[in-house]
C-alpha positions as CSV (number, residue, x, y, z in Angstrom):
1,X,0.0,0.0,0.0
2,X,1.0,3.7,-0.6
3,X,-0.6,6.8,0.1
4,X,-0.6,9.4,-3.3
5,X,-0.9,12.8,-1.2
6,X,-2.9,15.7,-2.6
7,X,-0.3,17.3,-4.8
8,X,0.3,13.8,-6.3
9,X,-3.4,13.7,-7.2
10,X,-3.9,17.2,-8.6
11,X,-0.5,16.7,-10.5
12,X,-2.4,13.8,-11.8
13,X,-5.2,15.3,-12.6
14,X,-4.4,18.6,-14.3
15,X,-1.5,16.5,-16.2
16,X,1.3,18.5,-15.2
17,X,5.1,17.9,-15.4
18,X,5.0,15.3,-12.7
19,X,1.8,13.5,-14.0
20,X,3.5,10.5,-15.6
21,X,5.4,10.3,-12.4
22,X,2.3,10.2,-10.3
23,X,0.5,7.9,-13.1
24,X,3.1,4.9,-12.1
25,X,1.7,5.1,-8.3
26,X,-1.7,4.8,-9.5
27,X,-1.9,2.6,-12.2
28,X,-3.6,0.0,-9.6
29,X,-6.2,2.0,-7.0
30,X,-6.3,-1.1,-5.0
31,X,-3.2,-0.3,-3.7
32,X,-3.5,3.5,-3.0
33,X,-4.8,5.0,0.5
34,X,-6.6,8.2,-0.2
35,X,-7.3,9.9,3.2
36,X,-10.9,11.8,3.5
37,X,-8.5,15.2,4.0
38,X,-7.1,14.5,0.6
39,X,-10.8,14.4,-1.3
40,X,-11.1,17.1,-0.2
41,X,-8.4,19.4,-1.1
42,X,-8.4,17.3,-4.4
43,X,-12.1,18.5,-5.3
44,X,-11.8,21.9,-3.9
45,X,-8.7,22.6,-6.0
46,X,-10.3,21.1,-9.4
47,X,-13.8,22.7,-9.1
48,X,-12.0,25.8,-8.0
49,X,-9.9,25.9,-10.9
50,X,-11.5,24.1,-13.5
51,X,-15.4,22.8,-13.4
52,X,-17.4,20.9,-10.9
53,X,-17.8,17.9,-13.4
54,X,-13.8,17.6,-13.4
55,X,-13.8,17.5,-9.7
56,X,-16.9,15.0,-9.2
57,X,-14.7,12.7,-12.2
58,X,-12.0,13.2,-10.1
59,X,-13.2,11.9,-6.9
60,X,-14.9,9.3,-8.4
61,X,-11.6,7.9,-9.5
62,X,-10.3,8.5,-6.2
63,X,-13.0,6.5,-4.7
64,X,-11.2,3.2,-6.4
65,X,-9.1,3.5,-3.9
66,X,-9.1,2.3,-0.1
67,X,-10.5,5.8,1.2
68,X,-9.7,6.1,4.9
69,X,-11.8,8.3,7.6
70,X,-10.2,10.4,10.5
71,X,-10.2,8.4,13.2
72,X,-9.6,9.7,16.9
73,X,-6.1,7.7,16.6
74,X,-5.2,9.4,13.6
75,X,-6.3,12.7,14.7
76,X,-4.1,12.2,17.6
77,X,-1.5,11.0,15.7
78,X,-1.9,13.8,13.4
79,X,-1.5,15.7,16.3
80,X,1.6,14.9,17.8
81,X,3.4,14.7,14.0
82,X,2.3,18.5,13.6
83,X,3.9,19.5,16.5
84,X,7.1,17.1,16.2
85,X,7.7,18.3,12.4
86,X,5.9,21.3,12.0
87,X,3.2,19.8,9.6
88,X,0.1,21.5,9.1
89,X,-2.8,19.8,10.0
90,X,-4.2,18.5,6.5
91,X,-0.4,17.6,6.2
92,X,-0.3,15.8,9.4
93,X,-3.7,13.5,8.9
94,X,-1.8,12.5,5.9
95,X,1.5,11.4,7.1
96,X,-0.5,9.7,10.1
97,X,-2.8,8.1,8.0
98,X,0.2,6.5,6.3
99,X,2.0,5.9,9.7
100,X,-0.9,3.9,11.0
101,X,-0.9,2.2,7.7
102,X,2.2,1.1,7.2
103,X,3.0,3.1,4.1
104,X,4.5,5.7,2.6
105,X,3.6,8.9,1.3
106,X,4.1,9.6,-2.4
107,X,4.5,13.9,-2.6
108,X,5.7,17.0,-3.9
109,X,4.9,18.9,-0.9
110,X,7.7,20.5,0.6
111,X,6.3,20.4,4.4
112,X,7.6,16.3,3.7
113,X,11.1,16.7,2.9
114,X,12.3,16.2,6.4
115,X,10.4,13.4,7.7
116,X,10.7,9.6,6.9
117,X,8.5,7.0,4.8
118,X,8.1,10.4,1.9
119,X,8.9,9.4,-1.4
120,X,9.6,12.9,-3.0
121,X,8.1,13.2,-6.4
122,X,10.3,15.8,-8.3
C-alpha cells in the first residue's frame, strides 16, 4: 500500500510535469490510500480551478481506492506529528494516516522533505 498525497493527485489530474510520475503510483487504486482530508483538497482545487464535473470525475476515481476516515487515533497521531515536524494539520492526517498504515507517502509537498517513509516526487 501507498498513500498518493494531494499534490500527487492534482498533478495527476491537471497533467502536469509530474503526471506520468504520479500515473506509475496509480496505475492500480487497489493499492492507493486516499485519506478523506485529501478528497477534499483534491475537489476543492479542481472545481476551483476548473469545473465541478472535473472534480466530481475526479473523486470518483479516487474513490477506487481504499478511502480512509479520520479516526480519533489518527487525529491524535496527526497531532503529535504537527507538533514534532511542524506539519500543518491537513499535512499531518496524511502522514498519520500513512504511519498507521504502514505506508508511505508519495508527494511533492515540501512540508515532507524532512520526515521519513516520503517518497519525494520531483
Amino acid at each position: 500500500m501507498q498513500l498518493v498525497d494531494s499534490s500527487g493527485w492534482i498533478e495527476f489530474f491537471i497533467d502536469g510535469p509530474l503526471a506520468d510520475k504520479y500515473a506509475r503510483h496509480l496505475k492500480d487504486p487497489a493499492s492507493v490510500l486516499t485519506p478523506t482530508v485529501v478528497l477534499f483538497e483534491v475537489y476543492k482545487k479542481i472545481k476551483r480551478e476548473r469545473t465541478e464535473e472535473e472534480a466530481l470525475s475526479a473523486v470518483a476515481l479516487m474513490n477506487r481506492t481504499k478511502v480512509v476516515e479520520l479516526t480519533e487515533s489518527i487525529a491524535l497521531l496527526a497531532a503529535d506529528l504537527s507538533i514534532a515536524h511542524s506539519l500543518p494539520m491537513a499535512d499531518a492526517i496524511v502522514y498519520a494516516t500513512a504511519l498507521e498504515a504502514g505506508c508511505r507517502v508519495i508527494t511533492s509537498d515540501s512540508h515532507f522533505r524532512q520526515v521519513d517513509r516520503v517518497i519525494f516526487v520531483e
